[in-house]
ZADO-1210 file (C-alpha; in nm, 4 decimals, padded with zeros to 6 digits):
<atoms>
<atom x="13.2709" y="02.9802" z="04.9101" code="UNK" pos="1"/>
<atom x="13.1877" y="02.6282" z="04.7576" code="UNK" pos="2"/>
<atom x="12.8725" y="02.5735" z="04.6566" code="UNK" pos="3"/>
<atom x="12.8064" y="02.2952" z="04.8661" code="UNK" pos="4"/>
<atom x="12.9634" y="02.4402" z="05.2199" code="UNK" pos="5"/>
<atom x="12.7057" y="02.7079" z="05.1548" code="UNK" pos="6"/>
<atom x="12.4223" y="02.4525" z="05.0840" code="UNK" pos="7"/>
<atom x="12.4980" y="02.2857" z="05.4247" code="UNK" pos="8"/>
<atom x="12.5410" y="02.5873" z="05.6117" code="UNK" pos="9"/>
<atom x="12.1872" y="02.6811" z="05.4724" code="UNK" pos="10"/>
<atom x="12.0252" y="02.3886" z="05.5628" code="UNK" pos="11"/>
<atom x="12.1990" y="02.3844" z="05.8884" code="UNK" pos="12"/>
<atom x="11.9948" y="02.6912" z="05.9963" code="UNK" pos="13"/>
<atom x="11.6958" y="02.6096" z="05.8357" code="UNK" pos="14"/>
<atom x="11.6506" y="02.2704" z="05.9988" code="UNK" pos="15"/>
<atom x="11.7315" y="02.3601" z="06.3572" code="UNK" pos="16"/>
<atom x="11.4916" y="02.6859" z="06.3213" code="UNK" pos="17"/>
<atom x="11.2325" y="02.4641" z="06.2052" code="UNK" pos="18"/>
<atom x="11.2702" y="02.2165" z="06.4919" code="UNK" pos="19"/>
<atom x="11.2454" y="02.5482" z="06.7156" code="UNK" pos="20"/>
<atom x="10.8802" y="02.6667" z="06.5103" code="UNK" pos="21"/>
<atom x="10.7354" y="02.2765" z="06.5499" code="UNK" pos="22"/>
<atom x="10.8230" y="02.2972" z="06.9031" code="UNK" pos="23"/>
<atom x="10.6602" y="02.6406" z="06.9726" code="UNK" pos="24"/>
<atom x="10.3594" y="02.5261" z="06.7908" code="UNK" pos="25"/>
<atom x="10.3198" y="02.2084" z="06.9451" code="UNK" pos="26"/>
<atom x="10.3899" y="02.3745" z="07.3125" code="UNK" pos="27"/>
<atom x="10.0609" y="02.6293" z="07.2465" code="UNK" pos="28"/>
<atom x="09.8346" y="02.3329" z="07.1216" code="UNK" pos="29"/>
<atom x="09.9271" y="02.1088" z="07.4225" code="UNK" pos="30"/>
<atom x="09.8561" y="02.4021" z="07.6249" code="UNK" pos="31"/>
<atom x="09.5546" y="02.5101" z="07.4927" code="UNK" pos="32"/>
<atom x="09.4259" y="02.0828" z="07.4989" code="UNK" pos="33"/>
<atom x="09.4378" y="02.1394" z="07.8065" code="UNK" pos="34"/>
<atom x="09.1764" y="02.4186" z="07.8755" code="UNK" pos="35"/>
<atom x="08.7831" y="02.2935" z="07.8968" code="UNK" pos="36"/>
<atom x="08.6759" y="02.2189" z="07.5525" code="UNK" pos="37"/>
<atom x="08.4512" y="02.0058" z="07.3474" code="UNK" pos="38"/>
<atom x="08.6367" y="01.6936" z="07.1465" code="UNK" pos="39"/>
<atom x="08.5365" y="01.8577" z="06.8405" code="UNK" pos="40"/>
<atom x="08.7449" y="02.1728" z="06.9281" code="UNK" pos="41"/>
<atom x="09.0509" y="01.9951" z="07.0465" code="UNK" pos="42"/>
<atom x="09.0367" y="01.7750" z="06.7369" code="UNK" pos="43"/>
<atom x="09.0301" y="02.0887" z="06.5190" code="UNK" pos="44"/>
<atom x="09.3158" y="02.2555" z="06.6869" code="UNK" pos="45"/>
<atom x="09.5184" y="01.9133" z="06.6370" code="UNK" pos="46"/>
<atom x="09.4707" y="01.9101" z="06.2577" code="UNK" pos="47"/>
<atom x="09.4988" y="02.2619" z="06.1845" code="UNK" pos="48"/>
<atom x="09.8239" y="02.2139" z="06.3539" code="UNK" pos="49"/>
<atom x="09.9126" y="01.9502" z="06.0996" code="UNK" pos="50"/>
<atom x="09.7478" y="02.1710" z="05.8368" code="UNK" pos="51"/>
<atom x="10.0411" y="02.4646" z="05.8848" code="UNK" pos="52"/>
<atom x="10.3046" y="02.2036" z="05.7934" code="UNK" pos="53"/>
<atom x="10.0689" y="02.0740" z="05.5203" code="UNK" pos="54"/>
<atom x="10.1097" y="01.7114" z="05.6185" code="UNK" pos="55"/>
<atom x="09.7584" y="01.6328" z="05.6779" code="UNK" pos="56"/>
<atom x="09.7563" y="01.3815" z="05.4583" code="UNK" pos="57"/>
<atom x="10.0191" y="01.1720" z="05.5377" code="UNK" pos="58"/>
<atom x="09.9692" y="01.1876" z="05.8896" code="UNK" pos="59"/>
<atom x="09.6011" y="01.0678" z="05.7902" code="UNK" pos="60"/>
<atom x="09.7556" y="00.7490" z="05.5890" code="UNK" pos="61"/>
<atom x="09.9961" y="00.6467" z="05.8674" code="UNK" pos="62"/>
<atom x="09.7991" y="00.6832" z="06.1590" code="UNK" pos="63"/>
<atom x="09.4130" y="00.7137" z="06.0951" code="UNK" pos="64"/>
<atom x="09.2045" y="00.9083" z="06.3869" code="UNK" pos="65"/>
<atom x="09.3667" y="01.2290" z="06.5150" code="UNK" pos="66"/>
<atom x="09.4487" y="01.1941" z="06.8531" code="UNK" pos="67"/>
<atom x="09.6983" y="01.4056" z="07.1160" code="UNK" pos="68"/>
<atom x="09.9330" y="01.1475" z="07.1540" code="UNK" pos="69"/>
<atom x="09.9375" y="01.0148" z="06.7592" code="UNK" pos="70"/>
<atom x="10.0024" y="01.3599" z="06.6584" code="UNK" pos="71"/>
<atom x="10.2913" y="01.4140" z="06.9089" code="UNK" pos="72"/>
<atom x="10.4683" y="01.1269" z="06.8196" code="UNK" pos="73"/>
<atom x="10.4403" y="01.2433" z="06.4302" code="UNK" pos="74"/>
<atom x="10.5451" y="01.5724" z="06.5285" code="UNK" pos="75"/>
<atom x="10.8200" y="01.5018" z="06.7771" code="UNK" pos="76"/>
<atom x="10.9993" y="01.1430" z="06.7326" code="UNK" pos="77"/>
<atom x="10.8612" y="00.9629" z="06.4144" code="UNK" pos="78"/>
<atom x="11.1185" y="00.9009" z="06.1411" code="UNK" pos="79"/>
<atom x="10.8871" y="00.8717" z="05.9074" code="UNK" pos="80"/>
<atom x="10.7888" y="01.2443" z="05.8766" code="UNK" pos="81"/>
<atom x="11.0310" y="01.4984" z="05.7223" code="UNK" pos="82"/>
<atom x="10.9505" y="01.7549" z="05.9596" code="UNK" pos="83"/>
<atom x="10.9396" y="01.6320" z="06.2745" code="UNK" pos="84"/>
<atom x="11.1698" y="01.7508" z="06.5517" code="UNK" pos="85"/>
<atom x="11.3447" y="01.4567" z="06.5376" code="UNK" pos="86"/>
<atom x="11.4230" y="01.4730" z="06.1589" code="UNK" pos="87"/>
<atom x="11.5083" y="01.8381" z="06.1581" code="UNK" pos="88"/>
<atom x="11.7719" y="01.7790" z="06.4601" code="UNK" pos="89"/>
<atom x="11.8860" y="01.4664" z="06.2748" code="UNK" pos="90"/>
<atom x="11.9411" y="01.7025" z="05.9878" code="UNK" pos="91"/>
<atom x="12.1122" y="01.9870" z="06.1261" code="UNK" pos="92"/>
<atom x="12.3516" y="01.7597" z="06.2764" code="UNK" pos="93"/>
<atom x="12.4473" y="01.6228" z="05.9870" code="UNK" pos="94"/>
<atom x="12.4769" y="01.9346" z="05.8122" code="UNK" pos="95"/>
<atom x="12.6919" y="02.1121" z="06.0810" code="UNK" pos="96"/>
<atom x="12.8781" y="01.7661" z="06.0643" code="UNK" pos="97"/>
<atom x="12.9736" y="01.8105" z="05.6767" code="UNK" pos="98"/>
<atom x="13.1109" y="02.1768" z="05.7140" code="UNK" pos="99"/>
<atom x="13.2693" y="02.1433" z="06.0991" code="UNK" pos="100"/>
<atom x="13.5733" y="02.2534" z="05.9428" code="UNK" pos="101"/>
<atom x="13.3780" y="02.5732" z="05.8745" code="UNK" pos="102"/>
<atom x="13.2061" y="02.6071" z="06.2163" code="UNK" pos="103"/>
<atom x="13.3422" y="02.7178" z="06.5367" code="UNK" pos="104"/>
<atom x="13.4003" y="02.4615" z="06.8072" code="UNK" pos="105"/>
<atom x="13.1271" y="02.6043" z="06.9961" code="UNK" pos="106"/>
<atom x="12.8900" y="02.5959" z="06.7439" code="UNK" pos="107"/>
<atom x="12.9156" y="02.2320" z="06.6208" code="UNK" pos="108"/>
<atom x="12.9270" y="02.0901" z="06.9921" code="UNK" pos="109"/>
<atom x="12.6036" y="02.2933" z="07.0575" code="UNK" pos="110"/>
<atom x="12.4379" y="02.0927" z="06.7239" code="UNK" pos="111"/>
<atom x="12.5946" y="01.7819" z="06.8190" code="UNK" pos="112"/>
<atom x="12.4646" y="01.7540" z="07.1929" code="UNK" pos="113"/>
<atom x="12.1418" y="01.8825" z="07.1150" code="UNK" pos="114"/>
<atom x="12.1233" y="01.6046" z="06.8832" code="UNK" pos="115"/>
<atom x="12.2444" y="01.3429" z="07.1101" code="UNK" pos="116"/>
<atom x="12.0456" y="01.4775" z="07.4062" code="UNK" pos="117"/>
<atom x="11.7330" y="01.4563" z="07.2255" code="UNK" pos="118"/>
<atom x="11.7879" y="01.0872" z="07.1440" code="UNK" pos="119"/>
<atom x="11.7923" y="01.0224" z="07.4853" code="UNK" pos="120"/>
<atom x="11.5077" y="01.2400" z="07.5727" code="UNK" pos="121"/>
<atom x="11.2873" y="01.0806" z="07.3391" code="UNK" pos="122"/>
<atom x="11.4068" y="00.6997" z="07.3605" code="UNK" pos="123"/>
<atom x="11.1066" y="00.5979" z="07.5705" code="UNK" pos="124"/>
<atom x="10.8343" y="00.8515" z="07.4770" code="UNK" pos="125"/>
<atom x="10.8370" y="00.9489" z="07.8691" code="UNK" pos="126"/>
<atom x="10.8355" y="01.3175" z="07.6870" code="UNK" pos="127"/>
<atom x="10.4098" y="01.2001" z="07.6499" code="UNK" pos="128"/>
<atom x="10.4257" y="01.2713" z="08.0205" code="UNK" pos="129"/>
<atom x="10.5309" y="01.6166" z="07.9993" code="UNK" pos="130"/>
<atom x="10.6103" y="01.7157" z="07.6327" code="UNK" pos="131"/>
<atom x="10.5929" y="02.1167" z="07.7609" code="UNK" pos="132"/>
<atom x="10.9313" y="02.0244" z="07.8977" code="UNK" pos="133"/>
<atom x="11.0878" y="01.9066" z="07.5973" code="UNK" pos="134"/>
<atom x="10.9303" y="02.1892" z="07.3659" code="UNK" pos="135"/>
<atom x="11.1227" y="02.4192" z="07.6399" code="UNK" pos="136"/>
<atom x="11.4305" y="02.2552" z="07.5947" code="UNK" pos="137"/>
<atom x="11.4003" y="02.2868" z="07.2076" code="UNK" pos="138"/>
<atom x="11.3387" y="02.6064" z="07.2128" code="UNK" pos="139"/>
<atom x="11.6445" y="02.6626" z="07.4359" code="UNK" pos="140"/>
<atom x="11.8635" y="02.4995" z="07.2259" code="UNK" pos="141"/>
<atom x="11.7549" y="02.6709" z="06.9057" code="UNK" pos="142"/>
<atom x="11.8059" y="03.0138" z="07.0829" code="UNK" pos="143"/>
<atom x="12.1517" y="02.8311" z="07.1976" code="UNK" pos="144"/>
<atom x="12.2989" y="02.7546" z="06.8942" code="UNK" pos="145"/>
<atom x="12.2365" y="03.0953" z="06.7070" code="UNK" pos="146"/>
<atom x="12.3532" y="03.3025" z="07.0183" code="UNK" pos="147"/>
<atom x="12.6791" y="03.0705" z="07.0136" code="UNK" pos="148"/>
<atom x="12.6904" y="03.1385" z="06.6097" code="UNK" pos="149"/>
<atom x="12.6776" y="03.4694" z="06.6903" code="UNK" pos="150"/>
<atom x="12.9245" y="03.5183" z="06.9495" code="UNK" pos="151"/>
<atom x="13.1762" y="03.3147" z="06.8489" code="UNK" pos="152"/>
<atom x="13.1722" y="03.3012" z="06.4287" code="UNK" pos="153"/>
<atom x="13.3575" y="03.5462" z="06.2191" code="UNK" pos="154"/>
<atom x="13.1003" y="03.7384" z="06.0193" code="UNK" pos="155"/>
<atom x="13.2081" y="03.6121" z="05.6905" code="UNK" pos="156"/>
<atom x="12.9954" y="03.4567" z="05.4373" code="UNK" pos="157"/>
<atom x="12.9400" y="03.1528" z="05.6127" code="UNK" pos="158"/>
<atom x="12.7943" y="03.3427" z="05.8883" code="UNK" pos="159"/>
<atom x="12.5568" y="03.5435" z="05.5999" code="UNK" pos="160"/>
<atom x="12.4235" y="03.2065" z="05.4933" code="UNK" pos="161"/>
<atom x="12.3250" y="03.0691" z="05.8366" code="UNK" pos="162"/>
<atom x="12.1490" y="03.3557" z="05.9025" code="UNK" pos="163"/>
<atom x="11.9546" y="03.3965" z="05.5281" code="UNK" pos="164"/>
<atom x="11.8809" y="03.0319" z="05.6340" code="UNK" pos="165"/>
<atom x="11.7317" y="03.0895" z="05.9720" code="UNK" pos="166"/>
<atom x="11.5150" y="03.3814" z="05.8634" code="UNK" pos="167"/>
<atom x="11.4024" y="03.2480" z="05.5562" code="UNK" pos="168"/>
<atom x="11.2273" y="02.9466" z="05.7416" code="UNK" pos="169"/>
<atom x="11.1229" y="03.1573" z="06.0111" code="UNK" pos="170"/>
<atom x="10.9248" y="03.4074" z="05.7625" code="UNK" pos="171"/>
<atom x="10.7870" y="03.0972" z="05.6269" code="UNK" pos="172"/>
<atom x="10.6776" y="02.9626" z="05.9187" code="UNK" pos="173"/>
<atom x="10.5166" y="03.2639" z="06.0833" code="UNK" pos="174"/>
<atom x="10.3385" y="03.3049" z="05.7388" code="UNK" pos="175"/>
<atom x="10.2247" y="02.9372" z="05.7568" code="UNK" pos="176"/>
<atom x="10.0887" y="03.0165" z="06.1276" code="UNK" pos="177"/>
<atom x="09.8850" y="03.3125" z="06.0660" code="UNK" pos="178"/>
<atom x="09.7203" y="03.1452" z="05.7703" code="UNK" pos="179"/>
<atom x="09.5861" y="02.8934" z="05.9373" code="UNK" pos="180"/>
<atom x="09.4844" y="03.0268" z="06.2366" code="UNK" pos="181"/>
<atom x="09.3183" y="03.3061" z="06.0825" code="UNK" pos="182"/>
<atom x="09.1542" y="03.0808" z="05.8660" code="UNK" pos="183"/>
<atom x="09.0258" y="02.8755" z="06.1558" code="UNK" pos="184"/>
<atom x="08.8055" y="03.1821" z="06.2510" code="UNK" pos="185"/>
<atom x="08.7255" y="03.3115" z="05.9632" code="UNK" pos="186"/>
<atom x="08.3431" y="03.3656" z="06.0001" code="UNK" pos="187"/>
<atom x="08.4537" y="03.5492" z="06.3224" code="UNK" pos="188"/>
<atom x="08.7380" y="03.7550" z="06.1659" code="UNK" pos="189"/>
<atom x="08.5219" y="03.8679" z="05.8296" code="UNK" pos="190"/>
<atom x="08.3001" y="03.9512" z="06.0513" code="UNK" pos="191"/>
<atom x="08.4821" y="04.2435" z="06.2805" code="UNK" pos="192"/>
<atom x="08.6464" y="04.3351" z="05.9265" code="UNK" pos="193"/>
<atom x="08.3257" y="04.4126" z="05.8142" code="UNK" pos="194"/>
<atom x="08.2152" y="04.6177" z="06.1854" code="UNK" pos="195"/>
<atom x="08.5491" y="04.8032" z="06.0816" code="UNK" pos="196"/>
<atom x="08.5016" y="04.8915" z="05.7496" code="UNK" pos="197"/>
<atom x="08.1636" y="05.0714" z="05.8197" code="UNK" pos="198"/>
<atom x="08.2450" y="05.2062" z="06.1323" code="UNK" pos="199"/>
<atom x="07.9740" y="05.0071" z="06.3158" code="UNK" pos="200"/>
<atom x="07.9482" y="04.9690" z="06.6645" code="UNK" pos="201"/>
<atom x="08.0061" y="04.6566" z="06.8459" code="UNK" pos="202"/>
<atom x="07.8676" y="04.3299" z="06.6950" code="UNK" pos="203"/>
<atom x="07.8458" y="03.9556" z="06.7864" code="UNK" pos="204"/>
<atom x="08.0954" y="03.8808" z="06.6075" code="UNK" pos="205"/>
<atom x="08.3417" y="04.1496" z="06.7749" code="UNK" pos="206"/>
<atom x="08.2564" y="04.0156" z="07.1211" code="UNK" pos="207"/>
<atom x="08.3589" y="03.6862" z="07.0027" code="UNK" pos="208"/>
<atom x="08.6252" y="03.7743" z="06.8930" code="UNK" pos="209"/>
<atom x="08.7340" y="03.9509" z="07.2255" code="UNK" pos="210"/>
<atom x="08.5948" y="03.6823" z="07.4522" code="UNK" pos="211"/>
<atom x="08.7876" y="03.4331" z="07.2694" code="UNK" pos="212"/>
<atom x="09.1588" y="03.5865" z="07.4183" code="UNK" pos="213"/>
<atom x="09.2848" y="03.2668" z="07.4253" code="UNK" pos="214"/>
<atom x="09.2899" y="03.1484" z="07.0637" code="UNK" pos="215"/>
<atom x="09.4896" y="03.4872" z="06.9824" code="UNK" pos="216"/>
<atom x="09.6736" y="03.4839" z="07.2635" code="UNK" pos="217"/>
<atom x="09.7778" y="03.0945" z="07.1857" code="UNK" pos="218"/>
<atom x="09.9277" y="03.2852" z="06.8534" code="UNK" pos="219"/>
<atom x="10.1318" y="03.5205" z="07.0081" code="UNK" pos="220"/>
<atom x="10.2464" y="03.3105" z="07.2512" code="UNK" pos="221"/>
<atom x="10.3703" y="03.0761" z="06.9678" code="UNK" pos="222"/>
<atom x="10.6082" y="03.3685" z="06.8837" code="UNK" pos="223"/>
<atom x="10.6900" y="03.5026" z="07.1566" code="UNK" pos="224"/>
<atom x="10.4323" y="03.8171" z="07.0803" code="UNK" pos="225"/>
<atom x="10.2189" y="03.8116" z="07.3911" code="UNK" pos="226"/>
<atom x="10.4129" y="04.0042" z="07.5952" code="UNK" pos="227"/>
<atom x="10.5121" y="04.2449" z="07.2673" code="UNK" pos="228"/>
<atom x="10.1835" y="04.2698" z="07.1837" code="UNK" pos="229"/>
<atom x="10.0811" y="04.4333" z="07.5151" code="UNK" pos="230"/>
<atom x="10.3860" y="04.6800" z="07.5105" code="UNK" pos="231"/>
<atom x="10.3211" y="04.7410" z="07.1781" code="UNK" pos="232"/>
<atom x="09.9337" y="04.8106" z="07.1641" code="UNK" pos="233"/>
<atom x="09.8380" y="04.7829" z="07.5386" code="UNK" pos="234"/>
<atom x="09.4698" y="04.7189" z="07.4217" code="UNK" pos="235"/>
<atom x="09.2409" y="04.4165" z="07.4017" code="UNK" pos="236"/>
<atom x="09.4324" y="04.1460" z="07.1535" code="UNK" pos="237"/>
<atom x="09.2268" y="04.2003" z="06.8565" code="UNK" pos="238"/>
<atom x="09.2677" y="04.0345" z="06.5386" code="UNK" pos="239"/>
<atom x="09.3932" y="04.3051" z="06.2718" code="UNK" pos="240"/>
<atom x="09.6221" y="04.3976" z="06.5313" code="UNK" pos="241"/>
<atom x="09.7865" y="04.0718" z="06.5818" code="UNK" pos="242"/>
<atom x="09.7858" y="04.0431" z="06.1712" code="UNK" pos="243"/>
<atom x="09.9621" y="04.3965" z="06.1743" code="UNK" pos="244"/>
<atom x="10.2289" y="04.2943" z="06.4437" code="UNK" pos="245"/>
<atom x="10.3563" y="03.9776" z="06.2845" code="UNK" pos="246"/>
<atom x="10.3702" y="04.0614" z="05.9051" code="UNK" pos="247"/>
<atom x="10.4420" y="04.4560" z="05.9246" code="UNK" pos="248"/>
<atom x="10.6015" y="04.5533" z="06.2998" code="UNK" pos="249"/>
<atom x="10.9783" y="04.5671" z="06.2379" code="UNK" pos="250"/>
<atom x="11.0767" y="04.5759" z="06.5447" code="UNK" pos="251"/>
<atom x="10.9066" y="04.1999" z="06.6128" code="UNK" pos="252"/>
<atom x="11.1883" y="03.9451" z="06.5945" code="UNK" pos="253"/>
<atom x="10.9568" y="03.6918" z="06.4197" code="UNK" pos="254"/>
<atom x="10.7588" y="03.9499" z="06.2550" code="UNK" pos="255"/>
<atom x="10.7469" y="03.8672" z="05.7825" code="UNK" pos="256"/>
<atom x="10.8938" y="04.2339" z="05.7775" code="UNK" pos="257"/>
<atom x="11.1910" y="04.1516" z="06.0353" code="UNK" pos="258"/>
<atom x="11.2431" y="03.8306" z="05.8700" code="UNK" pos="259"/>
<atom x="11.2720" y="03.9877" z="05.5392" code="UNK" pos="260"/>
<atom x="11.4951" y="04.2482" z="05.6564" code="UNK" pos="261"/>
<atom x="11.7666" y="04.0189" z="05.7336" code="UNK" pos="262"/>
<atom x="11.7488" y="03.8144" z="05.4734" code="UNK" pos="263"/>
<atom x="11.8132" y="04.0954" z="05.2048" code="UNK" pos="264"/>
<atom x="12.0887" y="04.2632" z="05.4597" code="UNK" pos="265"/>
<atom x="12.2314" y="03.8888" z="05.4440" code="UNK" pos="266"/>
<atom x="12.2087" y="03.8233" z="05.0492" code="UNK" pos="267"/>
<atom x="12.3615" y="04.1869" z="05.0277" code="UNK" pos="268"/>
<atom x="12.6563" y="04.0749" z="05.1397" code="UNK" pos="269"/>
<atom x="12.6918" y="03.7077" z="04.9741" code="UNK" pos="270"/>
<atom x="12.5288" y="03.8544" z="04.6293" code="UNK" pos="271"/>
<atom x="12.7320" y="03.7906" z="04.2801" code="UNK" pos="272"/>
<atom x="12.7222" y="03.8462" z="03.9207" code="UNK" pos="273"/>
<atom x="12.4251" y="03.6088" z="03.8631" code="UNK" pos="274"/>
<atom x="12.2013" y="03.6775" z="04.2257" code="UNK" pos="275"/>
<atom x="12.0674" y="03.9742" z="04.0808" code="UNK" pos="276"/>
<atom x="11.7613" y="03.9003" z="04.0012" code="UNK" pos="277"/>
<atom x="11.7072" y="03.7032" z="04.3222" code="UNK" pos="278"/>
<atom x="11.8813" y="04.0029" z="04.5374" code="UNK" pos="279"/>
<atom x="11.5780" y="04.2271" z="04.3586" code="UNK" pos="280"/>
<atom x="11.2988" y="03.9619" z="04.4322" code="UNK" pos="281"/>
<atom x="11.4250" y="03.9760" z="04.8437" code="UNK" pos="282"/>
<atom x="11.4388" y="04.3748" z="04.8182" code="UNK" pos="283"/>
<atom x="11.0647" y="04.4152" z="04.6243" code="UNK" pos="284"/>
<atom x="10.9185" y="04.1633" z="04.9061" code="UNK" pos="285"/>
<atom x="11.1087" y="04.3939" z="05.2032" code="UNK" pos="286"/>
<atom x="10.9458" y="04.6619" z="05.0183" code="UNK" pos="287"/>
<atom x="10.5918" y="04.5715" z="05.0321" code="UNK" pos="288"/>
<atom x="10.6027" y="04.4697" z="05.3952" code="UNK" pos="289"/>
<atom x="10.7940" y="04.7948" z="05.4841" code="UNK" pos="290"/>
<atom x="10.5332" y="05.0325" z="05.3060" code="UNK" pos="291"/>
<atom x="10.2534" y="04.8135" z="05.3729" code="UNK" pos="292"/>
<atom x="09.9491" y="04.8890" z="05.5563" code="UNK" pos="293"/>
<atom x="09.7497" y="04.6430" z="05.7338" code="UNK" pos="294"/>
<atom x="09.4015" y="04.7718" z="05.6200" code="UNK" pos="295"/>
<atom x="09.5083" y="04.7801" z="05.3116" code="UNK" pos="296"/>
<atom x="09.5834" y="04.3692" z="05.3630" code="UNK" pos="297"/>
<atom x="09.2816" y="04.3099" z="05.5438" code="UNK" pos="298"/>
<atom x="09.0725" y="04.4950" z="05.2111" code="UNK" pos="299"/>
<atom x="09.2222" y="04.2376" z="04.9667" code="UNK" pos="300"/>
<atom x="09.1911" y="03.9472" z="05.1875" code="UNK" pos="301"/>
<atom x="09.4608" y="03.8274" z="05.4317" code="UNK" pos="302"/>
<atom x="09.4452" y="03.4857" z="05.2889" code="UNK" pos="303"/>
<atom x="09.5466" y="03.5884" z="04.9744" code="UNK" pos="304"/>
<atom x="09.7865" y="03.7907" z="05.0720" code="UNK" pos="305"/>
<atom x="09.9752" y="03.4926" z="05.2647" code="UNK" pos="306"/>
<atom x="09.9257" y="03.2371" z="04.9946" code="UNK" pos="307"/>
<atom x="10.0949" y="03.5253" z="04.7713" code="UNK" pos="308"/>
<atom x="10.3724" y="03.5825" z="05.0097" code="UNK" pos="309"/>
<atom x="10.4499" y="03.1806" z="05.0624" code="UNK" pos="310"/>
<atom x="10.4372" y="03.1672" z="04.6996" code="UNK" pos="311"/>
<atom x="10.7133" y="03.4258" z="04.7113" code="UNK" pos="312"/>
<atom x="10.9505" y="03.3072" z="04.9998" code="UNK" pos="313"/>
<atom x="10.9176" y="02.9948" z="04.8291" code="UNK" pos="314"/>
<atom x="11.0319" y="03.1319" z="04.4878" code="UNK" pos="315"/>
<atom x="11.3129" y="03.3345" z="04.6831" code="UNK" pos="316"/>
<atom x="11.4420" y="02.9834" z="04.7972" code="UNK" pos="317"/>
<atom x="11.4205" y="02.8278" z="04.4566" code="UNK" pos="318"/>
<atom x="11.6387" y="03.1905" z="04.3649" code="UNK" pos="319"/>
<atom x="11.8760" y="03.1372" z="04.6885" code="UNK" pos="320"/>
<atom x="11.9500" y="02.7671" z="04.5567" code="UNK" pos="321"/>
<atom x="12.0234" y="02.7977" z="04.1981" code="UNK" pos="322"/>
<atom x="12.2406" y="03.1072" z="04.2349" code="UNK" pos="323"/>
<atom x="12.4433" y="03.0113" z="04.6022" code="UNK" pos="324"/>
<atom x="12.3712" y="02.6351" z="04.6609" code="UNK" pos="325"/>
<atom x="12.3266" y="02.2902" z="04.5093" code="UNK" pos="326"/>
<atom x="12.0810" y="02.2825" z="04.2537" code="UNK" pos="327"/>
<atom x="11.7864" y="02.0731" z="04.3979" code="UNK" pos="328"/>
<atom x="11.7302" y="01.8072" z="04.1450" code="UNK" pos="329"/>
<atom x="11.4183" y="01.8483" z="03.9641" code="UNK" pos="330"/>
</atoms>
C-alpha cells in the first residue's frame, strides 16, 4: 500500500475517534455542571477538562475567564483549535475524501454526512441549549462509522490501518483521562493508597473517597465503564479499582491493555522489513499491561506510570509514521 493511502487511512480513524473521546468528555462535565456545586468546583472540572487535551493555554490566550459556554464553543465548533469536534470531523472527512477510492461506499457516506450534519447542527450554536444531544449524536456516529468499516470493508491492510489508528488514539486518550482525573484528587487518592498499604481500617480520606461516587462514576461513564464496572467488581467504585479496570482489564473495550492488544494484532499484519523495531516497542508495551498488576502501579506512582506510558504511545506513533506513513516534517 502507498505510503500516503495508509497515512490518510490513519488519520481517518484517529480524527473521528478523537471527535468521539472530546464528545464523551465534554457530555460527563456538562453533566456533572449540572449537580449542586461551588463555582470553584465547576471551574476546576472545566479546566482540568482542557488540561487532558493539554490546551490550557491557548484556550487561556483566546478567550480569558473559563466559563461553560467559552469552553464549549472551544471544544465543539471553534476553528481555531486543532482538536475540537469540529476540526477532527473536518479532518476525517477530508481524509476519507483523499482515499474514497479505497473505502467502501458505506463507509465514506457515513464520514461525509456526519460531516455535513454537524455543520448544520452547529451553525447557530442552538447545540448551547442542549449540547448532551449533540455529544449523543457524536458518539453515535463514531460507533457508526467503525461498525460500517467493519461490516462492509475487506480486511486487508487498509482495514489494519484504520483500526491501529482508532486504538492508538483511544489508548491515548483513556491514558490522558485517568491522569488527570486522578490527579485532581490526589490528596484523596494517596491517601486510601496509604489505608491500603498498611492494612488500616477506614480513614477520612477513604470515606471521601466513597462519598464522592460521582467524580468516579463521571470517569466511567466517560468510557462507557459504569455499567462494566459494576458487573465486573459489583462493589463500591473505589479508586484502584477503576485504575485497574481501564489500564489492565482486557476485556474493557477502552481499557490501555485492550487498546494495545489491537494495535499489535493490527501492526502484525501490516509489519515489513523495517517495522521491526516498532512491531517490538507495540508487543513490550502489550506486555507490561498484560502481566501488570495494579498494586504494583499504584506502589510506583500512577502518575508516573501514565506520563511513562503517553511517552510511549507517543513514541509508537512517531515508529507507526516513519515506517508505514508520511514522514511528519520535523
Amino acid at each position: 500500500m502507498l505510503s500516503r493511502t495508509a497515512d490518510h487511512l490513519f488519520w481517518m480513524a484517529r480524527y473521528m475517534e478523537r471527535a468521539e473521546n472530546t464528545a464523551r468528555m465534554l457530555d460527563v462535565n456538562y453533566q456533572a455542571s449540572l449537580m449542586p456545586q461551588s463555582a470553584e468546583d465547576a471551574e476546576k472540572g472545566w479546566k482540568g477538562l482542557l488540561g487532558i487535551s493539554e490546551l490550557t493555554g491557548d484556550f487561556a490566550k483566546r478567550y480569558g475567564a473559563v466559563t461553560p459556554d467559552s469552553v464549549m464553543r472551544y471544544m465543539v465548533s471553534d476553528e481555531g483549535n486543532g482538536s475540537s469536534i469540529r476540526n477532527c470531523l473536518q479532518a476525517a472527512r477530508e481524509n476519507a475524501r483523499a482515499v474514497r477510492g479505497t473505502l467502501t461506499t458505506e463507509v465514506w457516506e457515513t464520514q461525509n454526512q456526519t460531516w455535513l450534519e454537524f455543520q448544520r447542527m452547529v451553525s447557530n450554536e442552538s447545540f448551547l441549549r442542549d449540547p448532551s444531544t449533540l455529544f449523543e449524536w457524536v458518539k453515535f456516529r463514531s460507533h457508526l462509522s467503525r461498525g460500517v468499516t467493519v461490516g462492509t470493508m475487506l480486511q486487508d491492510e487498509a482495514f489494519h490501518f484504520l483500526r491501529i489508528g482508532s486504538f492508538l488514539e483511544r489508548a491515548d486518550n483513556t491514558a490522558r483521562l485517568l491522569d488527570v482525573k486522578f490527579h485532581a484528587v490526589e490528596s484523596e487518592y494517596h491517601g486510601f493508597q496509604t489505608q491500603s498499604q498498611n492494612g488500616v481500617g477506614e480513614t477520612a480520606a477513604a470515606r471521601d473517597t466513597e462519598v464522592d461516587f460521582y467524580h468516579w462514576s463521571g470517569i466511567l461513564r466517560s468510557v462507557s465503564g459504569f455499567e462494566v464496572y459494576r458487573k465486573a467488581y459489583r462493589n463500591v467504585i473505589r479508586p484502584e479499582k477503576v485504575a485497574e479496570l481501564l489500564i489492565l482489564r482486557p476485556d474493557m473495550p477502552r481499557s490501555l491493555a485492550a487498546c494495545m492488544h489491537e494495535v499489535v494484532i493490527n501492526l502484525k499484519m501490516v509489519a515489513n522489513e523495517q517495522s521491526t523495531e516498532t512491531l517490538r516497542k507495540a508487543g513490550r508495551l502489550q506486555a507490561d499491561l498484560q502481566y501488570g498488576r495494579i498494586d504494583e502501579i499504584l506502589a510506583t506512582g500512577l502518575h508516573a506510570y501514565l506520563t511513562q506510558f503517553l511517552e510511549r504511545v507517543g513514541t509508537l506513533g512517531i515508529g507507526i509514521s516513519r515506517d508505514f506513513l508520511v514522514p511528519v516534517a520535523a
